[in-house]
N, C-alpha and C positions, 0 to 999 in steps of 0.2 A: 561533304559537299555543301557547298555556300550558294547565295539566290545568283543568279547570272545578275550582272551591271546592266544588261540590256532590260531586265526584265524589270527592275527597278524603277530605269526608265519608262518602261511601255505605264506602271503604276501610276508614277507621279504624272506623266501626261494623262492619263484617264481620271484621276483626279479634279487637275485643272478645268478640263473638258467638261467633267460632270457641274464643276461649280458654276461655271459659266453660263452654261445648260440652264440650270434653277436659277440662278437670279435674273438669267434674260426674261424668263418664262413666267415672271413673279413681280406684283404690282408692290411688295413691300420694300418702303424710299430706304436708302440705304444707311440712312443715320437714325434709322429705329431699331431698338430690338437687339440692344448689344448687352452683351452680360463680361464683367469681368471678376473673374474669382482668385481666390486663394485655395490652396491644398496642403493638408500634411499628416503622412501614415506612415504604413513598414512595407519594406520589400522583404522578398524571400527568394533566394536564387534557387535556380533549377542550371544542373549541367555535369560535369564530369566529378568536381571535388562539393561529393553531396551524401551525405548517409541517409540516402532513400533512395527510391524507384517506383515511380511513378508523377503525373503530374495533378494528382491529388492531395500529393504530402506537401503541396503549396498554399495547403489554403487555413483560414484560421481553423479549420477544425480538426487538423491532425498538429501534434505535439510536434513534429519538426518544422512544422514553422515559424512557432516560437523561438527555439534552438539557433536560432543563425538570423533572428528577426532583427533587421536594421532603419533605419529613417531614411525620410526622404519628403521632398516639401519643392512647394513651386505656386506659378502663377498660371489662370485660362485667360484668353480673352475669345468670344464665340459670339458669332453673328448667325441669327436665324432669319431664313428667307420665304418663311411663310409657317401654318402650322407643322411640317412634317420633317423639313430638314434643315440643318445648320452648320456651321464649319468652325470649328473652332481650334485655335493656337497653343501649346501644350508644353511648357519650360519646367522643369524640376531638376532640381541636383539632392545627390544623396550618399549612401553607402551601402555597397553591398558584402556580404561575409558566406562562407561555404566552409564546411568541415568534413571528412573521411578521416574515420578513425583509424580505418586497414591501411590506409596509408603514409597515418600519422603526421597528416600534414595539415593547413588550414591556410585561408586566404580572407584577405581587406580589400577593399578597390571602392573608388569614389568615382561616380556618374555624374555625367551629364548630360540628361536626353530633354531635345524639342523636336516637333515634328505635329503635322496639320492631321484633324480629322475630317472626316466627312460621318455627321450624328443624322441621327436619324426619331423621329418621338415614337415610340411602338405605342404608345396609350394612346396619342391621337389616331395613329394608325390603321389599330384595333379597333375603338371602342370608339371614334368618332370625336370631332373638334369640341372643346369645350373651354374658355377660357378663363373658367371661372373653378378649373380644375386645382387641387392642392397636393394634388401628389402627382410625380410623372416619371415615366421610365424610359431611356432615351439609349439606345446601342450604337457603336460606332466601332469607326477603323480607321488605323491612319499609317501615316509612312513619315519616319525622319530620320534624325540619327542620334550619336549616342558619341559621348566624349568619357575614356575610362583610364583609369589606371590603377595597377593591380599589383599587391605587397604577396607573396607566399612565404610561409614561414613551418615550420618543421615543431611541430605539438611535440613532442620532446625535449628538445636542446631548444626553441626559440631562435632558431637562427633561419635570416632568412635566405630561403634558396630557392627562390626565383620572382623576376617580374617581369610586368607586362605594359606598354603606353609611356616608354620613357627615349622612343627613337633608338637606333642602332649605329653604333654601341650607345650602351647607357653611358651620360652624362654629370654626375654632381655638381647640380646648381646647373646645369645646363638650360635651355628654353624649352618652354613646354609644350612636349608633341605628345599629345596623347594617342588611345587610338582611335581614331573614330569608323564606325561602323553603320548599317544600316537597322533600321530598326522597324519593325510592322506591329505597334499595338492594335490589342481586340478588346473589348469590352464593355458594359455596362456601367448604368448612374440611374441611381432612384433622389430625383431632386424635390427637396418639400419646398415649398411657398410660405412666407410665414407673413408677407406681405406684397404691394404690385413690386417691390423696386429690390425684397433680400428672398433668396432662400436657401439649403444649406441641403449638401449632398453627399451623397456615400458611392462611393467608387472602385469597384473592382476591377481589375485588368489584367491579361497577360501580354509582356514586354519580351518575345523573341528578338535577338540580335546575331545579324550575320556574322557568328565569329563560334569558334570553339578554342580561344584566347582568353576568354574574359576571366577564368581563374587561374589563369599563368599555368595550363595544363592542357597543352595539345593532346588527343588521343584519335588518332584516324581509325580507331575501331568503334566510334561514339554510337551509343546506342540510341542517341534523341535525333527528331524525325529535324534531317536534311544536316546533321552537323551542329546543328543551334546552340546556343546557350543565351540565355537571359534572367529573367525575374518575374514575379509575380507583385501586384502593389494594389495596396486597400488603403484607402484613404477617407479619410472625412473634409468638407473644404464649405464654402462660404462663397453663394455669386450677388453681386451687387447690379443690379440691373438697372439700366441709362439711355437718354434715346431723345430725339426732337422734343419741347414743349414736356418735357419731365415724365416722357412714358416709359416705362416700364416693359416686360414681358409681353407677349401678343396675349401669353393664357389666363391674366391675372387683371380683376378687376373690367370697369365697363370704357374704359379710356386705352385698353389695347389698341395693338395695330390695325391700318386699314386694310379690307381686302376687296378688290372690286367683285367678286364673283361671289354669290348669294354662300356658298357652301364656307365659307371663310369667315360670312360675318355673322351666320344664325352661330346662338349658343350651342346647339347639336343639331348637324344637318339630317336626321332622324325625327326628332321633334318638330325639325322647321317643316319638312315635308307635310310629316303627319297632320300637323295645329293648320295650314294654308291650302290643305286640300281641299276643291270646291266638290261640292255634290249635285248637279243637275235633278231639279224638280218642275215638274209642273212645265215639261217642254224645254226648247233649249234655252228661251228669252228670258226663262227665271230662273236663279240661282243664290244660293247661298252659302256661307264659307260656316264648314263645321269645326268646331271644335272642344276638343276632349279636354 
């Protein structure tokens, strides 16, 4: 079973809608506050031609991930539209590889997925605005697609027998149709500061794709939830942050972005409350401002 087109649809319009939504609703000018980065880590497939089960055995810490661990490398570009949410652009190409022993078969296939997030900052979220923060954790979701083609080949004899993304009938030297599919990553990013304008992040994500093709191995009895197949990807990457008058990041340094609304511009709107509390003495005509 594959996501309906329709629903896909209803997706990327609520997308749109939400960005819209936050940057009308948001005094930050639009040529502040853009970061563009670099990425490059390993993917790990999850799907039919896999020796495991589960989607644990995806992550660095079970030995199958290593086993079938491939590259993959790209560019962000992400614009934040105040402290809490952002949208950022997402291009990588790569490789991915699957092996089943019981079937004695194995597969190659080269990607190419973009597709828009909507992030979100869970630190400022949490723990309240701070721009002078050096660490931050920021979770997202997004919708695009995915450009693949896919070699199978037989672990015994080497010969291959079957593929996937080369149009119908296959072609030699023909033009290239890959296949492209839908894709919904989920994920997490712990990005460090190492000044207002660099800082350097680590990335984990799961990459579902609407297809049970991607290892050249239909099985309509697939036991992964909806039909799926895709990958998992950790990555290290570098953002370069740029913006009007040479600023930087909203959370880094004292030349951050502007915000008209008191909660946007104190260091922690906890502290600002607390330090601007007045305390009534001595009647209401006198007063003075406490602080701790």
């Amino acid at each position: 079973m594959k996501f309906n087109k329709n629903i896909s649809i209803w997706l990327v319009s609520i997308a749109i809608f939400f960005s819209l939504n936050v940057s009308a609703t948001n005094s930050t000018h639009l040529y502040e506050n853009w970061g563009f980065g670099i990425h490059f880590g390993g993917t790990s497939f999850f799907g039919d031609l896999a020796d495991y089960s589960g989607g644990l055995n995806n992550t660095p810490f079970s030995k199958y991930f290593y086993k079938d661990l491939r590259s993959m490398g790209g560019i962000t570009l992400e614009k934040w539209f105040g402290p809490y949410f952002a949208a950022r652009g997402f291009m990588g190409y790569g490789s991915l590889q699957g092996t089943k022993d019981k079937s004695s078969a194995w597969f190659e296939a080269h990607i190419f997925e973009y597709h828009l997030e909507a992030m979100v900052d869970l630190t400022n979220l949490i723990f309240g605005v701070d721009r002078r923060r050096i660490v931050s954790v920021y979770g997202f979701v997004g919708i695009g697609f995915t450009e693949s083609r896919t070699w199978k080949y037989n672990s015994e004899s080497g010969d291959l027998i079957g593929t996937n993304g080369f149009g119908k009938p296959r072609k030699e030297g023909g033009n290239y149709i890959p296949m492209t599919e839908t894709v919904v990553p989920v994920g997490m990013i712990v990005n460090v500061f190492v000044s207002n304008k660099v800082s350097f992040f680590f990335e984990g994500s799961f990459h579902p794709i609407n297809t049970d093709k991607l290892d050249a191995t239909p099985n309509e009895n697939s036991s992964y939830i909806a039909g799926l197949e895709g990958y998992n990807y950790f990555s290290l990457g570098m953002n370069m942050w740029f913006g009007a008058g040479g600023k930087g990041h909203h959370r880094r340094g004292r030349g951050g972005a502007r915000y008209t609304s008191r909660r946007g511009t104190s260091v922690n709107p906890r502290i600002f409350r607390r330090n601007t509390r007045s305390i009534f003495k001595r009647g209401k005509s006198r007063f003075r401002f406490k602080r701790k």
